[in-house]
C-alpha positions as semicolon CSV with decimal commas, in nm:
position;residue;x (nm);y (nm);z (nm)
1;X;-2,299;2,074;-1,498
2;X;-2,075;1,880;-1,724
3;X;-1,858;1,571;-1,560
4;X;-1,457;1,571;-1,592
5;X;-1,306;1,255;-1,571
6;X;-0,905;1,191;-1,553
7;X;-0,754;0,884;-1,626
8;X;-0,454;0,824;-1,383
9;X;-0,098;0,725;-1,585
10;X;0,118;0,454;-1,457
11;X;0,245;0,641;-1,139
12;X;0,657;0,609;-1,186
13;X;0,766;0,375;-0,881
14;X;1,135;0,520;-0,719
15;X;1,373;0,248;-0,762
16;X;1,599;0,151;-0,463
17;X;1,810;-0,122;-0,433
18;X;1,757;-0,383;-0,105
19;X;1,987;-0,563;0,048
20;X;1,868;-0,886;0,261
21;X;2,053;-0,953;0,623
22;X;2,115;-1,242;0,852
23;X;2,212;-1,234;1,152
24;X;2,069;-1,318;1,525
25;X;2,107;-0,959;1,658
26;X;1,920;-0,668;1,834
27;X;1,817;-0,388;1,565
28;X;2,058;-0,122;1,733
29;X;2,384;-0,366;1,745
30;X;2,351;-0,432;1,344
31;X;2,302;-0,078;1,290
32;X;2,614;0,006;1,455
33;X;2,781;-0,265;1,282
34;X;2,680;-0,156;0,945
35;X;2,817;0,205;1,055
36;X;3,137;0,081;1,154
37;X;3,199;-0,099;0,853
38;X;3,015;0,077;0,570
39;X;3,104;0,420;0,744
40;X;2,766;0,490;0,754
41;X;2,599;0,698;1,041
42;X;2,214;0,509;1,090
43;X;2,022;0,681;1,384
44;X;1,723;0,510;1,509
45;X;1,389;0,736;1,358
46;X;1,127;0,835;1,650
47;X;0,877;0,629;1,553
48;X;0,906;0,287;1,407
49;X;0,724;0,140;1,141
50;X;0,385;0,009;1,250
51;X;0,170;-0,222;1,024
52;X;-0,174;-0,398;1,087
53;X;-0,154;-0,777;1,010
54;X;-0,465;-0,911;1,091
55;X;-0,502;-0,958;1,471
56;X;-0,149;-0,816;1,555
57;X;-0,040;-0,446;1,546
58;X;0,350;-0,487;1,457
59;X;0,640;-0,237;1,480
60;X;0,946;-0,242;1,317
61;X;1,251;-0,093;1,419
62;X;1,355;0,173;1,158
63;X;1,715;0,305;1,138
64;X;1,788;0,558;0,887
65;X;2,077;0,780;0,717
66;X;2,109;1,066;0,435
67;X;2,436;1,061;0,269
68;X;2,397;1,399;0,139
69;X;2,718;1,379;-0,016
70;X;2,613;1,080;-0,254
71;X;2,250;1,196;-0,260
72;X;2,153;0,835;-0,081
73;X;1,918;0,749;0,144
74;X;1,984;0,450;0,361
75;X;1,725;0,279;0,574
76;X;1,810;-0,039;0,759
77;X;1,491;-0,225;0,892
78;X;1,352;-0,516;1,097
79;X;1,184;-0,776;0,937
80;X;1,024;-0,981;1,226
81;X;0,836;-0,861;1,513
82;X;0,704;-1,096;1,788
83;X;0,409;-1,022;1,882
84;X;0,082;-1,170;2,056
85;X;-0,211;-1,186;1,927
86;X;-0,558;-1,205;2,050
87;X;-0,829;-1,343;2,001
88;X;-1,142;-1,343;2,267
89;X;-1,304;-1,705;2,296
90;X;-1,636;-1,640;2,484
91;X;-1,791;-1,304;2,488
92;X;-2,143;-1,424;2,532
93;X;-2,092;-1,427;2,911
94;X;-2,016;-1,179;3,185
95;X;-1,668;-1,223;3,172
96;X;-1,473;-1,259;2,826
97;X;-1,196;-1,459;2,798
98;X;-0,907;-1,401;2,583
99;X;-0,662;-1,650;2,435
100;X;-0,329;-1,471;2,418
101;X;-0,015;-1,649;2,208
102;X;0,290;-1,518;2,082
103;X;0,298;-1,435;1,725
104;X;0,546;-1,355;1,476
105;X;0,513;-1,138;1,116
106;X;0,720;-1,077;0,872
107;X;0,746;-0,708;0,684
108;X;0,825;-0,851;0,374
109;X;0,598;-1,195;0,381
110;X;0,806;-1,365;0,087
111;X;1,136;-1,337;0,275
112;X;1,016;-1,453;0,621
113;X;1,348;-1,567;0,739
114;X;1,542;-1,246;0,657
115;X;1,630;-1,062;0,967
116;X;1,655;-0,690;0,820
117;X;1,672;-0,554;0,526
118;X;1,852;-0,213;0,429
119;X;1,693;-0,022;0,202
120;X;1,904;0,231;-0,071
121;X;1,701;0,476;-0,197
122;X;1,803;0,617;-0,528
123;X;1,884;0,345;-0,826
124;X;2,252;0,188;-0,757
125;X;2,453;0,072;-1,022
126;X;2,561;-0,308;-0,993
127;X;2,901;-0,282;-0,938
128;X;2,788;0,003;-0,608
129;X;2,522;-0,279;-0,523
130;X;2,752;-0,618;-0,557
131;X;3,079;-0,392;-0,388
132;X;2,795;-0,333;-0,073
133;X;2,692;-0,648;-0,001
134;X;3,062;-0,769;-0,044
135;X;3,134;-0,531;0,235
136;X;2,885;-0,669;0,436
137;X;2,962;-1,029;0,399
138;X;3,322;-0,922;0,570
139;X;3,122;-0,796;0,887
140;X;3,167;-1,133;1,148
141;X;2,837;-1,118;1,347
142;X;2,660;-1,124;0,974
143;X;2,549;-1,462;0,842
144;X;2,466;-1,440;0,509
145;X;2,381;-1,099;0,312
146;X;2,261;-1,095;-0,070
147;X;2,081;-0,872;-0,313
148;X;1,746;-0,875;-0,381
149;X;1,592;-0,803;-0,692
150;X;1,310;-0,523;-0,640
151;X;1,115;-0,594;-0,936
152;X;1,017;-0,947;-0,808
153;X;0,954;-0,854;-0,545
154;X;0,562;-0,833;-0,425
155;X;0,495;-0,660;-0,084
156;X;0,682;-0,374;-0,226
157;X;0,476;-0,133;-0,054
158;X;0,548;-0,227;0,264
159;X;0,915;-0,084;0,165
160;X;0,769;0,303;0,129
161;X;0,874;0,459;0,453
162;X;0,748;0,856;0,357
């Protein structure tokens, strides 16, 4: 029986640009707000984005738009979830006792005080990329919105939503 072996390329990443939000409001309410401005028509998905961080099983809210017209993809995201997480303190006895306390992680670790983060999928030019976040700066209820640059970036895989 002779043995094949394949060598596996450099799988080709899809670019997307990401956009980083601030602002102190429920997931649904800056969706809506990023529709009314940008003209954009985010729907919540079914299920949110779940992750495993150690102790804590998080979800993120996941909103999500296909501009079929501009083949785009849009997908505006949570970056926090509160959580609690536990951890059991005695187990040797009858009874186990569990330490519960609330808990917060971040989707993207290196950006822990970003509040969501919306996601274009296909590459955007600059001038597309710097005209959106200009539009988004003019939204009131949004604190501060900037670019982020993808290739720096290293929880990257947390960004695959398929």
């Amino acid at each position: 029986m002779q043995l094949h072996k394949t060598l596996l390329e450099d799988v080709e990443e899809d670019e997307f640009g990401l956009i980083a939000l601030y602002g102190d409001l429920e997931g649904f309410k800056m969706a809506y707000l990023l529709n009314k401005y940008l003209k954009l028509q985010l729907k919540r998905e079914r299920r949110d984005l779940d992750f495993n961080h150690k102790s804590v099983k998080a979800y993120y809210a996941h909103y999500s738009f296909k501009d079929l017209k501009n083949f785009r993809s849009y997908h505006l995201v949570a970056n926090k979830f509160k959580g609690e997480s536990q951890k059991i303190l005695s187990a040797g006895s009858l009874f186990e006792e569990e330490e519960v306390r609330p808990l917060q992680v971040n989707l993207v670790p290196e950006y822990k005080k970003v509040d969501f983060f919306l996601k274009i999928d296909e590459e955007l030019n600059q001038k597309d990329l710097n005209l959106l976040v200009n539009a988004i700066s003019q939204i009131p209820q949004v604190r501060a919105v900037y670019k982020i640059d993808t290739d720096l970036l290293k929880s990257k895989q947390n960004l695959i939503f398929e």
